[in-house]
C-alpha positions as CSV (number, residue, x, y, z in Angstrom):
1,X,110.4,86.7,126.5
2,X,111.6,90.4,125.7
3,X,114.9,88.7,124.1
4,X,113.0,86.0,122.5
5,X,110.8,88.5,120.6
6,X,113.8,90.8,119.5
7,X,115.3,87.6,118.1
8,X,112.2,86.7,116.1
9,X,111.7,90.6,115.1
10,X,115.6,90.5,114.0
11,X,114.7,87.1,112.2
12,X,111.9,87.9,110.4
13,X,113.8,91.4,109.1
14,X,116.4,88.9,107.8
15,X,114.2,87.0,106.1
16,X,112.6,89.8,104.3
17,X,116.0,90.8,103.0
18,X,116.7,87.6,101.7
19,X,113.2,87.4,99.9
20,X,114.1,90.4,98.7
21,X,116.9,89.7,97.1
22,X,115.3,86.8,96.1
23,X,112.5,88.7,94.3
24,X,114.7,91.1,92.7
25,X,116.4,87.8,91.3
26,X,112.8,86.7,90.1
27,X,111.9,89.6,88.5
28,X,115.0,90.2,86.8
29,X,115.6,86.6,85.7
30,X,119.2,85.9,87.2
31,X,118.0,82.5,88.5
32,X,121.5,81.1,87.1
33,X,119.6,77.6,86.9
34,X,119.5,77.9,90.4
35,X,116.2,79.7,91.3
36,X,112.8,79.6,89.5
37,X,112.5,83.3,87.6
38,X,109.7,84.8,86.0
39,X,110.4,83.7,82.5
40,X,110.1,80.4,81.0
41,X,108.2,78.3,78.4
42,X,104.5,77.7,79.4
43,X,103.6,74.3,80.1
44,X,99.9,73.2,80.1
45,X,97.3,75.6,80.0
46,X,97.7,79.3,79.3
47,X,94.1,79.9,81.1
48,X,95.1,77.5,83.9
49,X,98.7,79.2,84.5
50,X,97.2,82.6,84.0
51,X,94.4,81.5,86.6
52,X,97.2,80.9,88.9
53,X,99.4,83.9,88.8
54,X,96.6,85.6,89.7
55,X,95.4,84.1,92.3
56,X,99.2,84.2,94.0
57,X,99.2,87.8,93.2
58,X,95.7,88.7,94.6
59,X,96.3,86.2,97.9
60,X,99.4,88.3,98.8
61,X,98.0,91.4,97.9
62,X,94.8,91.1,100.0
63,X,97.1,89.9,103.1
64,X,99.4,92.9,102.5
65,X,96.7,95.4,102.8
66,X,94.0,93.9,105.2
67,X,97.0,93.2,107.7
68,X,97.9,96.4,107.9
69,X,94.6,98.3,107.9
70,X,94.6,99.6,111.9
71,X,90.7,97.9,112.2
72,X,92.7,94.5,111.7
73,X,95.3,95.1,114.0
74,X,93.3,96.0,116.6
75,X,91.7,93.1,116.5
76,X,95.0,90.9,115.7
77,X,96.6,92.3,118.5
78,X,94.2,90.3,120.7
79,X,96.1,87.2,120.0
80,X,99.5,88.4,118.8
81,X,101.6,90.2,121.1
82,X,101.7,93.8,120.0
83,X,105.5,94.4,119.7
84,X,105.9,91.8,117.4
85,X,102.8,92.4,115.3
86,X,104.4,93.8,113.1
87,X,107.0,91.2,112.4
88,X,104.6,88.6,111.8
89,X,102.9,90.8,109.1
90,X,106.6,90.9,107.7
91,X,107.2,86.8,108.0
92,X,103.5,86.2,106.3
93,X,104.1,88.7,103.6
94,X,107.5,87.3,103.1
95,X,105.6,83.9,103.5
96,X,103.3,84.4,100.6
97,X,106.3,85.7,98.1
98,X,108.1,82.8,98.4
99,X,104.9,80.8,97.8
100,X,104.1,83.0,94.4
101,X,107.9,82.6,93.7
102,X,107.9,79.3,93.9
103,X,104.3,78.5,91.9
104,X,104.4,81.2,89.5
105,X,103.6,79.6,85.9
106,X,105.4,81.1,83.0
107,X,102.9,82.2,80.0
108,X,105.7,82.6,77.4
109,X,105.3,85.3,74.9
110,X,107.1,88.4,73.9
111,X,105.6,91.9,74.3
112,X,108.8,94.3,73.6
113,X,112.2,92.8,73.6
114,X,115.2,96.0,73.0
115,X,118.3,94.5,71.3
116,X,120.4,97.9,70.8
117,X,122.7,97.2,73.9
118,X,123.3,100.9,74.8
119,X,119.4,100.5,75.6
120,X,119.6,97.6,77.1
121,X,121.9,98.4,79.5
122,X,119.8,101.4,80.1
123,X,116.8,99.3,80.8
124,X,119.2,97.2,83.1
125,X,120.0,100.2,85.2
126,X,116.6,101.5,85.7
127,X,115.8,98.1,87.1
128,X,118.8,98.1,89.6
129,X,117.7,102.1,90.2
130,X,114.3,100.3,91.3
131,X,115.5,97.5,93.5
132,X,117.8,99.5,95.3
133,X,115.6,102.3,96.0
134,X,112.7,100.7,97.7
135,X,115.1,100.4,100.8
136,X,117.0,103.5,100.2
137,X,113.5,105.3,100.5
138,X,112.2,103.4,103.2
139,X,115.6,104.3,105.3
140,X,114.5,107.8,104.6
141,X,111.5,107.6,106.9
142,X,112.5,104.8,109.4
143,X,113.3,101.4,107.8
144,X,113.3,99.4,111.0
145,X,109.8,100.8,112.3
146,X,108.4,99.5,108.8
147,X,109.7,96.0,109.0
148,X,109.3,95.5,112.9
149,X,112.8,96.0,114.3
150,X,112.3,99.0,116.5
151,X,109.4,97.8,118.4
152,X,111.4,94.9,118.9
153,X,114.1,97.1,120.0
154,X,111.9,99.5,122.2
155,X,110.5,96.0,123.9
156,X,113.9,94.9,124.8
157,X,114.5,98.0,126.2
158,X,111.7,97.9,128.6
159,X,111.0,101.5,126.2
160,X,107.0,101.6,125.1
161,X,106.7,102.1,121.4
162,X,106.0,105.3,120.1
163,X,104.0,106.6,116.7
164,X,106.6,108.3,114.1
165,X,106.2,112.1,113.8
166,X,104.8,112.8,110.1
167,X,107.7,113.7,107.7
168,X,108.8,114.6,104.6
169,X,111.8,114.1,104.1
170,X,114.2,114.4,100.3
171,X,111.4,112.4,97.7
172,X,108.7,113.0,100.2
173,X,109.0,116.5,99.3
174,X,107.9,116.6,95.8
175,X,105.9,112.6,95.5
176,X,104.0,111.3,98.2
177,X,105.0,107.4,97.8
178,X,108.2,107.2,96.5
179,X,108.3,103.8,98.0
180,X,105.7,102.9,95.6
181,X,107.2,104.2,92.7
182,X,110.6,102.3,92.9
183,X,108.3,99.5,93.2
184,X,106.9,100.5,89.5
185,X,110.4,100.9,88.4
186,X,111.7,97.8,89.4
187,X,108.4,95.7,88.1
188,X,108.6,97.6,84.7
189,X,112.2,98.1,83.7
190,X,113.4,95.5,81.6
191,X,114.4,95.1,78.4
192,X,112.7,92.1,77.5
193,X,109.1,92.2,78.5
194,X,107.2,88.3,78.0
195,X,103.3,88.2,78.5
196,X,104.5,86.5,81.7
197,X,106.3,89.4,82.9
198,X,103.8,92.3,82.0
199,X,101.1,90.2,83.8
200,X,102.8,90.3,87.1
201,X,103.7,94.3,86.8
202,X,100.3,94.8,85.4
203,X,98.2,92.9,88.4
204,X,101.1,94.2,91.2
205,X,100.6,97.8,89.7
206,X,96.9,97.5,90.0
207,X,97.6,96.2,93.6
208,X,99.3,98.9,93.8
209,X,97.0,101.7,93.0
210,X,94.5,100.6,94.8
211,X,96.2,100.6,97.8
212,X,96.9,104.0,97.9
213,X,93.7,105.1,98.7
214,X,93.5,103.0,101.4
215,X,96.5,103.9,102.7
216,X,95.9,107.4,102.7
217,X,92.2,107.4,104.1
218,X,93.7,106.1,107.4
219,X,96.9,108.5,107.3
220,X,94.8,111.2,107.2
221,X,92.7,109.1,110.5
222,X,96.2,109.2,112.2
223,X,97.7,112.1,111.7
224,X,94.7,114.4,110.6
225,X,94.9,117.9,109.0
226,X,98.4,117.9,108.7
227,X,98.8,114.9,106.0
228,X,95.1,116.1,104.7
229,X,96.8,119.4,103.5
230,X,100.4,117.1,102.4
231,X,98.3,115.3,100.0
232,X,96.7,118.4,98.8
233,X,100.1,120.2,97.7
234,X,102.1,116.9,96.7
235,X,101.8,114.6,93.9
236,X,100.9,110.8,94.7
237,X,103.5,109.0,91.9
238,X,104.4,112.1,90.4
239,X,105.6,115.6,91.0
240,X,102.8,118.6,91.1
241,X,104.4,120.7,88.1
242,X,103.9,124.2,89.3
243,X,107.4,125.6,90.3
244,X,105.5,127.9,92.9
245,X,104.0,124.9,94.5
246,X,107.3,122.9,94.8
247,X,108.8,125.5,96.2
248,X,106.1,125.9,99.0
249,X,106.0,122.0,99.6
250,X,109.5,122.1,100.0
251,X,109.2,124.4,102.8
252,X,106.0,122.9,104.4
253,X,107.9,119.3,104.8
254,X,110.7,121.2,106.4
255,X,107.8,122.5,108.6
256,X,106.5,119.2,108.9
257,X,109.5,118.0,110.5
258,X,109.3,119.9,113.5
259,X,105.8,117.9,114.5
260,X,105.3,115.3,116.6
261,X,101.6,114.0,115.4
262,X,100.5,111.2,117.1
């Protein structure tokens, strides 16, 4: 069984990667003729296709926050073993992108489009900047706990799974959810935004930020004073912009990665 779920932990890790790539092909219309993208002509009703963008959007964004709110996996770990919990969040999530991949309904419609190719190809890199950064900053705090690998790992291992110590590590230091904001960046950076285009960044940002909250209110249930004051001195999405400050958050996150908070 122990090897069994470390093969489906390591599977379902794969699959995200591949759905990400996938995504980042989506979003940024390399489909090649391959691959359905984000553009295209409408075809039938604009109320209709708008209808169902949303609802992909809002069905993957209410299972990627009420899965992993701890009230719901305390209760889903009554019927799904509890080291690969979070794997299964990972295959469902990646589940559900593929689904609003595959379904999404082009609108048609330009809202900017920049021609000037030195801007373009500025645009282009932004976008790359954003798609490669959402992993880069998730190495930066633990990568494999996030997707489901090490607990996995730690079950193989006949090791019980312990909580991460709370850290702030390089863009920790000065935004709280860096994560988040290469999100942003790789949903708005693109040369040529369609109608289609700005309603998914629009409806994901929204997603987004209201997440956030939710996140944070049970952060602060985990790990307690320590995040409560983290969030008082560092900017959510953007930097505080007193130079004072920065310079004291940058030595409380080096404090902060001395503690073990369970």
């Amino acid at each position: 069984m122990k090897r069994l779920f470390f093969l489906y932990g390591v599977g379902c890790h794969a699959l995200f990667l591949a759905v990400y790539a996938w995504m980042a092909a989506f979003v940024g219309n390399f489909g090649f003729g391959l691959i359905p993208t984000i553009d295209g002509s409408r075809t039938g009703s604009l109320t209709w296709a708008v209808a169902i963008d949303a609802m992909l959007i809002a069905i993957f964004a209410v299972q990627h926050s009420v899965m992993a709110r701890p009230t719901f996996k305390r209760w889903w770990t009554r019927f799904v073993p509890a080291p690969i919990e979070r794997a299964t969040y990972v295959l469902l999530s990646c589940l559900l992108m593929m689904l609003l991949m595959w379904q999404w309904r082009p609108i048609g419609g330009v809202v900017w489009d920049v021609t000037h190719p030195s801007a373009r190809a500025s645009l282009y890199l932004l976008f790359a900047i954003g798609w490669v950064g959402v992993p880069a900053v998730s190495l930066l705090i633990n990568h494999f706990d996030l997707f489901g690998t090490r607990q996995v790992w730690l079950y193989l291992r006949g090791r019980s799974y312990t909580h991460l110590p709370l850290r702030a590590p390089l863009a920790y230091r000065y935004i709280r959810h860096p994560l988040y904001v290469g999100w942003m960046t790789a949903f708005w950076a693109t040369p040529t935004m369609t109608l289609t285009h700005l309603l998914f960044a629009g409806l994901m940002t929204v997603y987004i930020l209201v997440a956030i909250p939710l996140e944070e209110r049970n952060l602060i249930e985990h790990f307690g004073e320590p995040y409560a004051a983290y969030r008082n001195r560092v900017g959510a999405l953007f930097p505080k912009l007193s130079f004072r400050r920065r310079a004291r958050n940058i030595a409380t996150a080096r404090n902060m990665e001395t503690q073990l908070v369970k």
